[in-house]
N, C-alpha and C positions, 0 to 999 in steps of 0.2 A: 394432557390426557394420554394414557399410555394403552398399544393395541391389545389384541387378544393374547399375544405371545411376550414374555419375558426377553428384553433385549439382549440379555448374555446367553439363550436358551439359543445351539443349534440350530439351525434351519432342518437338520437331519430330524433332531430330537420333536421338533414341530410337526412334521409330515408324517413321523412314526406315532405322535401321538393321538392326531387326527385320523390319521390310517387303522391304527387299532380299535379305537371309538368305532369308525365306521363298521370295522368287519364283526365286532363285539354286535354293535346295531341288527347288522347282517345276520348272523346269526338268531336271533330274537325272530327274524323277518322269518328267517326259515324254518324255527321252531311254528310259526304261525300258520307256511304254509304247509308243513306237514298235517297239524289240529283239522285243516280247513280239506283236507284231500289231494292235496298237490303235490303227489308225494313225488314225481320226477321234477318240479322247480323244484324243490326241497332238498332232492339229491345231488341236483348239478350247483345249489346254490352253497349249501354248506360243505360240500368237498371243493368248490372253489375258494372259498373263505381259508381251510385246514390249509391249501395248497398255497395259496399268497401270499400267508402267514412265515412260509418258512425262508424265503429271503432277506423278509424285512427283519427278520428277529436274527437271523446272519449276519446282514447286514449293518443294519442300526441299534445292537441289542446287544447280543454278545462280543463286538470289540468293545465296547464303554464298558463292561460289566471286567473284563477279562483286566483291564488298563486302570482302573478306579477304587475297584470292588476286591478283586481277588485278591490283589497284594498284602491287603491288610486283615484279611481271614485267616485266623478264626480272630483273632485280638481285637479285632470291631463289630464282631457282629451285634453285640448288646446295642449298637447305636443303630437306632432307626436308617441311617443315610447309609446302613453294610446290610441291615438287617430285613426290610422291607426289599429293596432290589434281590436280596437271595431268595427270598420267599417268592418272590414273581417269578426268577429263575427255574427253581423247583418248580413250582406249577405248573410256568407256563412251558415247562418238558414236560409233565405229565398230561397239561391239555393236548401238547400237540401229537405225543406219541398216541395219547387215546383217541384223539382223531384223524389218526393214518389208519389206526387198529379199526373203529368204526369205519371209514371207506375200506376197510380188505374185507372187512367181512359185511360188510351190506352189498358190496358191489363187484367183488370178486370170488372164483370159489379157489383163492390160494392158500386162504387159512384152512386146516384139517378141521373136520368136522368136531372132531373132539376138544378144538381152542375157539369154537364157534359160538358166541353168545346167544340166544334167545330170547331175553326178555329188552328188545331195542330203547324201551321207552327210557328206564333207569340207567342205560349208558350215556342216549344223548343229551339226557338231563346233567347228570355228573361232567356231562364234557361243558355244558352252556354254565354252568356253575364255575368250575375250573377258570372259563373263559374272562367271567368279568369277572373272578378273586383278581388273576392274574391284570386285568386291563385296571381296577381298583390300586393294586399297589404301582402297578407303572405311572399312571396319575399321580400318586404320591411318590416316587421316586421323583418324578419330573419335577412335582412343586419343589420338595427338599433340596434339590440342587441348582435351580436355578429362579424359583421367587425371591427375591429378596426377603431377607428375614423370617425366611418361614422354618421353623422348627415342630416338632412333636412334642 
């Protein structure tokens, strides 16, 4: 009987996948406690989440992507195993810049009034959407390279 994790899968790639679930979860938590009135757990919860995010994707994210992925672009992207990791890529830079962009301007007054959003609700939803496209293709990144025989 074999464990939770794929024996050839990283120990990195394990704790980054775990890690992301979590914070992906996290987020949900704090979309909840906004709904409920909690808007400061809400705020220290989800710019914690935006902020933890960004060394593990440093980290454990973009040297495999840079080392595996890039060399063989544009010529592989049509294959799921080039083409799914870039689409997380792509996203998950547009989840993260939109949740730097969300904490400056919920939480600072650095952005100009005039780059200043107003309707908060349809940002943080598009960032919580962003969030799990991007943790949905990382899941499938993970399986495609290191379950055995798993294909698309």
């Amino acid at each position: 009987m074999g464990g939770l994790f794929p024996p050839n899968a990283p120990a990195t790639s394990d704790v980054a996948a775990v890690v992301e679930v979590a914070l992906a979860v996290a987020l949900v938590v704090g979309a909840f406690l906004a709904r409920t009135g909690h808007l400061r757990a809400h705020r220290y919860l989800q710019s914690s989440v935006i902020l933890v995010n960004i060394p593990i994707v440093l980290y454990a994210m973009v040297p495999p992507y840079l080392e595996y992925i890039a060399p063989g672009l544009p010529a592989h992207l049509a294959q799921p195993s080039s083409l799914i990791p870039s689409i997380m890529l792509v996203a998950g830079a547009a989840a993260e810049l939109l949740g730097i962009y969300i904490i400056l301007v919920a939480g600072t007054t650095w952005i100009p009034e005039r780059y200043r959003f107003r309707n908060y609700k349809i940002w943080m939803r598009t960032e919580l959407g962003l969030w799990w496209a991007v943790v949905v293709c990382g899941l499938l990144t993970y399986w495609l390279f290191f379950v055995p025989g798993a294909a698309l």
